[in-house]
C-alpha positions in Angstrom: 36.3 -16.0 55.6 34.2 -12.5 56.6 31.7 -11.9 54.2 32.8 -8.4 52.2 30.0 -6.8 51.8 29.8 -7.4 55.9 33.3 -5.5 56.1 32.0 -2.6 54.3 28.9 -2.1 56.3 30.3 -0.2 59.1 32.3 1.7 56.9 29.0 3.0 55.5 27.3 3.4 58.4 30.7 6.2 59.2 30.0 7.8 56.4 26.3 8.4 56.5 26.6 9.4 60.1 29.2 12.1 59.2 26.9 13.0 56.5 24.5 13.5 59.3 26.8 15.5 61.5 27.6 17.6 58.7 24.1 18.1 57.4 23.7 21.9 58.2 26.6 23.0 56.9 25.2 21.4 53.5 23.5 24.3 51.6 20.5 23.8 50.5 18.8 23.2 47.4 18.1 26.3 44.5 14.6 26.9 44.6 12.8 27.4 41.2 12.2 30.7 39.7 9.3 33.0 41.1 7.7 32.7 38.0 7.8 28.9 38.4 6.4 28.4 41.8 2.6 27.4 41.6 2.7 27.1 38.0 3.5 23.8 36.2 6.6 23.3 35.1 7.7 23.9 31.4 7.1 20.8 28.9 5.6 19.6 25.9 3.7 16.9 27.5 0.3 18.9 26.5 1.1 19.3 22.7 2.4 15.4 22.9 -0.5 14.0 24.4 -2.4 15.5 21.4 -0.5 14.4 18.8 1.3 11.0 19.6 -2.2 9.0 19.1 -1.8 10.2 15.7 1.3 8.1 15.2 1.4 4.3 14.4 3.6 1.4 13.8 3.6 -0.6 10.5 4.8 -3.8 10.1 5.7 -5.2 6.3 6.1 -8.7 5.5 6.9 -9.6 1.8 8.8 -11.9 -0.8 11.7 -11.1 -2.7 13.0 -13.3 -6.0 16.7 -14.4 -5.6 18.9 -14.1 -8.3 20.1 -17.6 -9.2 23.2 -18.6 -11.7 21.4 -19.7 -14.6 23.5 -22.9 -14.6 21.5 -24.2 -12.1 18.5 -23.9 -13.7 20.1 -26.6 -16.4 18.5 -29.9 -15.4 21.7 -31.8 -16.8 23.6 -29.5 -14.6 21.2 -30.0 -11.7 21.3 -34.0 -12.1 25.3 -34.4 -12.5 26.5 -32.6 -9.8 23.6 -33.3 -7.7 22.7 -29.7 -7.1 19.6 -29.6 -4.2 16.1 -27.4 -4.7 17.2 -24.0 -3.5 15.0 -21.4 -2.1 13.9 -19.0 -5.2 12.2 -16.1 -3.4 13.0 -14.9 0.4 10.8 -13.5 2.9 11.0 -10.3 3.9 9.9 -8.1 6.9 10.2 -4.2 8.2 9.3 -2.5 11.3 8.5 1.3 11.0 6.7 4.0 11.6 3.8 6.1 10.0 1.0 8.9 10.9 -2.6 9.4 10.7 -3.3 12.8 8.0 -6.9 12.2 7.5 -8.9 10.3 10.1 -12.0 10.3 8.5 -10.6 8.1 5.2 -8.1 6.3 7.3 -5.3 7.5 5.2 -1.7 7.1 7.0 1.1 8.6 5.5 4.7 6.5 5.5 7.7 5.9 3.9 8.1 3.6 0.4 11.1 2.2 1.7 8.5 1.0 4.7 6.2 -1.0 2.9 7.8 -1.7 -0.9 7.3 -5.4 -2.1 5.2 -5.9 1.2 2.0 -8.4 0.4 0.9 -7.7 3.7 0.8 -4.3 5.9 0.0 -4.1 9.6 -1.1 -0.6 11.4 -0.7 -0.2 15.5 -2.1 2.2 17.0 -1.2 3.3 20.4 -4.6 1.9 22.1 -3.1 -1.0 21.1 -5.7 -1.6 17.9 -3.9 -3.9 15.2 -5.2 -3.2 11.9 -4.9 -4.4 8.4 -4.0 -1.9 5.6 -4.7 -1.4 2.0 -1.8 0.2 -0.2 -3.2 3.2 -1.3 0.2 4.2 -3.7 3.7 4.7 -3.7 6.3 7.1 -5.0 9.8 5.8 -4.9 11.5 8.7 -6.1 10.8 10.6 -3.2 9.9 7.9 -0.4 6.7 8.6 -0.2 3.8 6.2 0.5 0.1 5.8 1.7 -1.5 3.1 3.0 -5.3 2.9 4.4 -6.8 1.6 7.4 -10.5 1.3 8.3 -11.6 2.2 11.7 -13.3 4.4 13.9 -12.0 7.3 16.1 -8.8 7.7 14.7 -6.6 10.6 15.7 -5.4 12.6 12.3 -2.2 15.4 12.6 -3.0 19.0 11.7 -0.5 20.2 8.3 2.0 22.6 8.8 4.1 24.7 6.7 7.2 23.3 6.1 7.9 26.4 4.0 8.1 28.5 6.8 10.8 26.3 8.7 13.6 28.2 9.9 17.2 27.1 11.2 16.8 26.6 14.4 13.0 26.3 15.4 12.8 23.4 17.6 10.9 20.2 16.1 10.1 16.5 17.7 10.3 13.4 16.6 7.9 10.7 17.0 8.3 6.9 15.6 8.9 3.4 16.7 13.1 3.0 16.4 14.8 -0.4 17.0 10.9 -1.6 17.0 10.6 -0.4 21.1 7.4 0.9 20.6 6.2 4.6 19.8 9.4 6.9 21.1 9.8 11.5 21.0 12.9 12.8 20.9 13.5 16.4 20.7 15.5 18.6 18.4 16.0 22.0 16.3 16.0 22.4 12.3 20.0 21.9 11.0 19.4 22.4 8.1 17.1 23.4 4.7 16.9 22.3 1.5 19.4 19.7 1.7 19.8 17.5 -1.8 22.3 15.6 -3.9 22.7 13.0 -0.9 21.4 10.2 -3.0 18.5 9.7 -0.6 15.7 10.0 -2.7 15.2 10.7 -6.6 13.7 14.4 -5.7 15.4 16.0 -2.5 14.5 19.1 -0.5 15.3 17.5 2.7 14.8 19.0 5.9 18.3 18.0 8.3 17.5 17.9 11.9 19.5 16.7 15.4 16.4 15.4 16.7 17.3 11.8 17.5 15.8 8.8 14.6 17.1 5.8 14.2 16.5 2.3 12.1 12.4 2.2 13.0 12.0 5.8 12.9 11.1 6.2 9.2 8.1 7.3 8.0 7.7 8.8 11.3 6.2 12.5 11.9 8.4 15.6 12.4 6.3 18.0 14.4 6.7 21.5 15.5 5.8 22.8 19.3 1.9 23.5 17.8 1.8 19.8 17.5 1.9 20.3 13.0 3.4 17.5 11.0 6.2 19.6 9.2 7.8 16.6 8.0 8.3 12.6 7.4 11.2 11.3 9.5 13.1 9.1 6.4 17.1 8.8 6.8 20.2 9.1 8.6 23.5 9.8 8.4 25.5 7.1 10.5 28.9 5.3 9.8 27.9 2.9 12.1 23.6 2.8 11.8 22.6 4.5 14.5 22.1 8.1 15.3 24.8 10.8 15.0 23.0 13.7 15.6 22.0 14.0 11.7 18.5 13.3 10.4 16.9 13.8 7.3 13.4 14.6 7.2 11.0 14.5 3.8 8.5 17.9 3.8 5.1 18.0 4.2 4.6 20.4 1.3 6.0 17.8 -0.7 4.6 15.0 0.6 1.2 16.4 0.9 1.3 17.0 -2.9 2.7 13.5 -3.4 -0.1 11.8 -1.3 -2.9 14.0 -3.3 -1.7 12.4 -6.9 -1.9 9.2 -4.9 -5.3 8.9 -3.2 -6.1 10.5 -6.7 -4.5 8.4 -9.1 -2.7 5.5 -7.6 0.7 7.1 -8.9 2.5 10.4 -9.5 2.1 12.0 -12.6 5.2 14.2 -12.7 5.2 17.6 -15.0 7.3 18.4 -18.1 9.0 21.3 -19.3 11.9 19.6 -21.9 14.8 21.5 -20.8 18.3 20.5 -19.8 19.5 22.8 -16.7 22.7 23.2 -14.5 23.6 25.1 -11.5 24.7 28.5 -11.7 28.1 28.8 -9.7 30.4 31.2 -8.9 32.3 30.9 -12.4 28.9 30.6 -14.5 27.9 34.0 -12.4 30.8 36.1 -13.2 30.5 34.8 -17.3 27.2 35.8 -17.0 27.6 38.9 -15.6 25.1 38.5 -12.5 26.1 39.7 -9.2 23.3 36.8 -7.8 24.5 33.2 -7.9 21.7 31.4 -7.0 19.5 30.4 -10.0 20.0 27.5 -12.8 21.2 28.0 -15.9 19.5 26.2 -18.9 21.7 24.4 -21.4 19.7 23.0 -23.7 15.6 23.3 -24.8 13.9 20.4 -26.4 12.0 21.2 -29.6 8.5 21.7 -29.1 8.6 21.2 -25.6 6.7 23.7 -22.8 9.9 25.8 -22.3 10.7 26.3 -26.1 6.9 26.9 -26.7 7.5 29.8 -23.8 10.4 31.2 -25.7 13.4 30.2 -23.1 16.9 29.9 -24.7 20.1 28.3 -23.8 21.9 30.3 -21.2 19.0 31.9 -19.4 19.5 31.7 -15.6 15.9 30.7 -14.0 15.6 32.8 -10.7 12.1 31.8 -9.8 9.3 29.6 -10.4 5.5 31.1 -9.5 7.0 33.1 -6.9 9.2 30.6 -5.4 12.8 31.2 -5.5 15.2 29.0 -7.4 18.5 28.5 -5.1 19.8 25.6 -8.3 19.4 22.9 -10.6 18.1 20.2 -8.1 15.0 22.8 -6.7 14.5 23.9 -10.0 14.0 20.3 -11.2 11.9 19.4 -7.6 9.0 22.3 -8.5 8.3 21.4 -11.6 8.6 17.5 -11.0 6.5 17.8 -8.1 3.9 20.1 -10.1 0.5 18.1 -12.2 0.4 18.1 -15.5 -1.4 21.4 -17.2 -0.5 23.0 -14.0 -0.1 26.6 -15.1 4.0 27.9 -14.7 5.6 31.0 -14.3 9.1 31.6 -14.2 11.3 34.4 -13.6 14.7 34.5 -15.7 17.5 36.7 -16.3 19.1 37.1 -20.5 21.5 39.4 -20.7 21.0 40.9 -17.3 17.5 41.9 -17.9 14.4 40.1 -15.8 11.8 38.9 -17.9 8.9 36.4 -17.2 8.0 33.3 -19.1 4.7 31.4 -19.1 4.2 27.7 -19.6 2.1 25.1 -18.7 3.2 21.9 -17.4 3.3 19.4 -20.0 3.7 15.1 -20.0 7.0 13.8 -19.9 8.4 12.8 -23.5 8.9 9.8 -24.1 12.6 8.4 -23.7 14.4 7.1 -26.9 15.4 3.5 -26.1 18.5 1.6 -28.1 16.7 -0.2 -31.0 19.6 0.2 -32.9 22.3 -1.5 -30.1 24.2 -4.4 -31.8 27.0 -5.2 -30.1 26.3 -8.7 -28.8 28.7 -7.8 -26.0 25.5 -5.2 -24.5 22.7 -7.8 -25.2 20.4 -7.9 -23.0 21.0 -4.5 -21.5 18.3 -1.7 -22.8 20.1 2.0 -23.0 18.8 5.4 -24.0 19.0 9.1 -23.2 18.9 10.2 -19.6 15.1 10.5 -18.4 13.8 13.8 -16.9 13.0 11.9 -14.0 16.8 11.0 -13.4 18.7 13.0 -10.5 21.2 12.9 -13.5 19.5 14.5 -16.3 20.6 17.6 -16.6 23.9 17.2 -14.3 26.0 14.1 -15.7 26.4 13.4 -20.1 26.1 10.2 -21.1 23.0 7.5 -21.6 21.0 5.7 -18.9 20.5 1.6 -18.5 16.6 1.3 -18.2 17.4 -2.6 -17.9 19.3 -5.5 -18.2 18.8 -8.9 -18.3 19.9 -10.8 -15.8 22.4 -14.0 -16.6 23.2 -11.7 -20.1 27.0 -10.8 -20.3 26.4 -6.9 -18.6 25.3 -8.4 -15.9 27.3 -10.8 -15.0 30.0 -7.6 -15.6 27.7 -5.9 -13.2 26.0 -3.2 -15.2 22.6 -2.3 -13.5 19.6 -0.8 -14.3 19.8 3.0 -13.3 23.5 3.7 -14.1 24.7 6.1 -16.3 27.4 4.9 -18.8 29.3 8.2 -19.1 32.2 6.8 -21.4 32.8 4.1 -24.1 36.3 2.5 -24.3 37.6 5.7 -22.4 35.9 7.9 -24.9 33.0 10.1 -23.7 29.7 9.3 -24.4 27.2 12.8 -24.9 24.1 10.9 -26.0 22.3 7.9 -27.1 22.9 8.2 -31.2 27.0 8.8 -30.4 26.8 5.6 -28.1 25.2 3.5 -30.5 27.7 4.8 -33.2 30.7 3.9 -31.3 29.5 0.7 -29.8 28.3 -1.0 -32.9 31.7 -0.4 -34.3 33.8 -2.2 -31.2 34.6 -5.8 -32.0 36.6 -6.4 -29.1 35.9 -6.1 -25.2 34.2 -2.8 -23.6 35.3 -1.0 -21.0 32.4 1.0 -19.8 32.9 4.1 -17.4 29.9 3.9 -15.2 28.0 6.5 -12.8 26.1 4.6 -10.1 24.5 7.5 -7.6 28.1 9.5 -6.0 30.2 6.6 -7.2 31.8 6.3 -10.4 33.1 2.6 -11.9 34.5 1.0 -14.8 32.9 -2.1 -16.0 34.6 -4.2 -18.1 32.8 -6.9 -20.2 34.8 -9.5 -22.4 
């Protein structure tokens, strides 16, 4: 039998010699630009030689408890049926990505979902150093983390100003996706001030096309001067990977995050005690205001900064210390994201007339919890009004699980802590003392309508 790849050969060789014959007629190759020759060639090489030994890879390994039925905790159960030792915690592990922001403390700046429940973190740099790290703090409600490492002649990333981002300026992307090592990828700004994705707790997101993927989080966003503007945190992918649409946490926020961190091990988040909703098109013409950005405030809490600054039902909140107000959710970001006494200045419209208001940033007031909940059928679930620190406050009526205990009859229904029960046997619940009034008074099984993040449920528990 002749070997194919034999029978092709002098095919080939036909080819390339007609190539050959036919070789002048070819025309030739476009040179470069005039401005081009003798110079280098465009590329951010220079700026990514600078920065990249700024970024690192962190590795998380933890344990997580598993939720067992409670049967088998029964040794009578256990010993009839024979039931075998089961595993009661699993270990955990994560691969992603973090950057250096102060080289003289070691401090690397990540994201929670990086290193929660991790017992031990691991920092590579890219000259190949494996270090241990110290948790420094974390922020859940907006992703935020800091870790420490101690070593010498670390590489830190100069700030930017993610407040000066535009649509359209062109931003990179460094970070270890799929856990290939450190990886840039090159992009432009969507997209500003992106929020109510369920993401994180406080959103201001910066959206970019710049490619991240699983790995990529916590992860530096950088502009062409080589400034963090930005930690890589989420996608959004039907199938996991990259779609062309990235979410980025800013600096601005993040740097005030890590400060209450480094400072106090946790975020002590401002107060103002007032209920607030987006001003729409519909709210704008009622109102009488040509502008529709703002947030309208629908209810002040006795004694609170905002009633102390004289702020009423029904005024729209333009501004706060300068910064405009677009709606609810960045009205609720500045002063979540402010420190407690932080002096605050806001600009609001009554009755079509400016005026100013001056506050100062007070502590959050304490939550009423359910004392006064019954109904055996909610036993072992703990319910009260909606926290100011809930995406919800302020946007959804009802009352907010702050727990429940696991094995108790709403769990095994598959009420969670975090949801927000917005209706009672189909009637609508406004706040905790109207709950409480029509719970205690149901003898019979409770259909709960539920809110968990953009999904809504019923729950039903017999």
């Amino acid at each position: 039998m002749n070997d194919p790849i034999r029978a092709r050969r002098p095919l080939a060789a036909g080819l390339l010699a007609a190539a050959l014959v036919a070789a002048p007629n070819v025309t030739p190759a476009a040179e470069p630009p005039a401005a081009l020759i003798g110079n280098e060639m465009p590329s951010l090489a220079p700026m990514l030689e600078k920065v990249t030994p700024a970024v690192v890879n962190i590795a998380a390994e933890g344990h997580v408890k598993l939720q067992a039925n409670p049967l088998f905790n029964d040794p009578f159960f256990r010993r009839f049926f024979n039931v075998p030792d089961m595993p009661r915690e699993r270990k955990t592990a994560s691969l992603g990505s973090g950057f250096i922001v102060d080289a003289a403390r070691g401090l690397v700046l990540t994201n929670n979902h990086v290193i929660a429940d991790a017992d031990q973190i691991s920092v590579k740099l890219t000259d190949g150093r494996k270090l241990q790290a110290e948790l420094v703090g974390t922020d859940p409600d907006t992703d935020v983390a800091v870790v420490r490492i101690k070593a010498g002649n670390l590489t830190a990333l100069p700030m930017g100003d993610s407040d000066r981002l535009r649509v359209g300026d062109y931003v990179v992307a460094i970070g270890n996706p799929f856990g290939l090592g450190q990886t840039v990828t090159s992009g432009i700004v969507s997209a500003l001030a992106r929020s109510g994705l369920g993401i994180t707790g406080y959103e201001d997101l910066i959206q970019t096309d710049a490619s991240i993927n699983p790995g990529n989080s916590g992860g530096a966003l950088v502009n062409l001067r080589g400034e963090v503007v930005g930690i890589n945190t989420a996608i959004f992918s039907k199938s996991g990977g990259n779609i062309g649409i990235g979410f980025a946490i800013p600096i601005d926020m993040a740097h005030r995050i890590m400060e209450q961190l480094v400072e106090f091990g946790e975020v002590r988040r401002g107060f103002v005690g007032a209920q607030m909703q987006d001003l729409d098109p519909d709210l704008a013409a009622a109102f009488g205001l040509p502008d529709r950005h703002g947030a309208v405030l629908v209810n002040i809490l006795p004694d609170s900064p905002a009633a102390k600054a004289g702020l009423k039902p029904g005024d729209v909140v333009t501004a706060v210390n300068g910064k405009p107000v677009r709606d609810a959710a960045s009205l609720r970001n500045t002063v979540g994201l402010m420190r407690i006494g932080e002096p605050l200045q806001m600009e609001y419209l009554r009755d079509g007339k400016k005026l100013v208001a001056t506050a100062e940033v007070g502590k959050p007031a304490e939550t009423k919890r359910s004392p006064g909940l019954s109904n055996k059928r909610l036993s072992g679930a703990t319910v009260g009004d909606i926290s100011e620190e809930s995406p919800a406050y302020g946007n959804i009526e009802g009352v907010m699980v702050f727990a429940v205990e696991p094995g108790s009859s709403a769990w095994k229904a598959g009420l969670r802590e975090g949801d927000i029960i917005t209706s009672l046997n189909r009637q609508p619940i406004s706040e905790l003392n109207s709950f409480l009034a029509l719970a205690n008074q149901i003898k019979g099984p409770l259909l709960l309508g539920v809110q968990r993040g953009e999904q809504s449920a019923f729950i039903a528990i017999k």
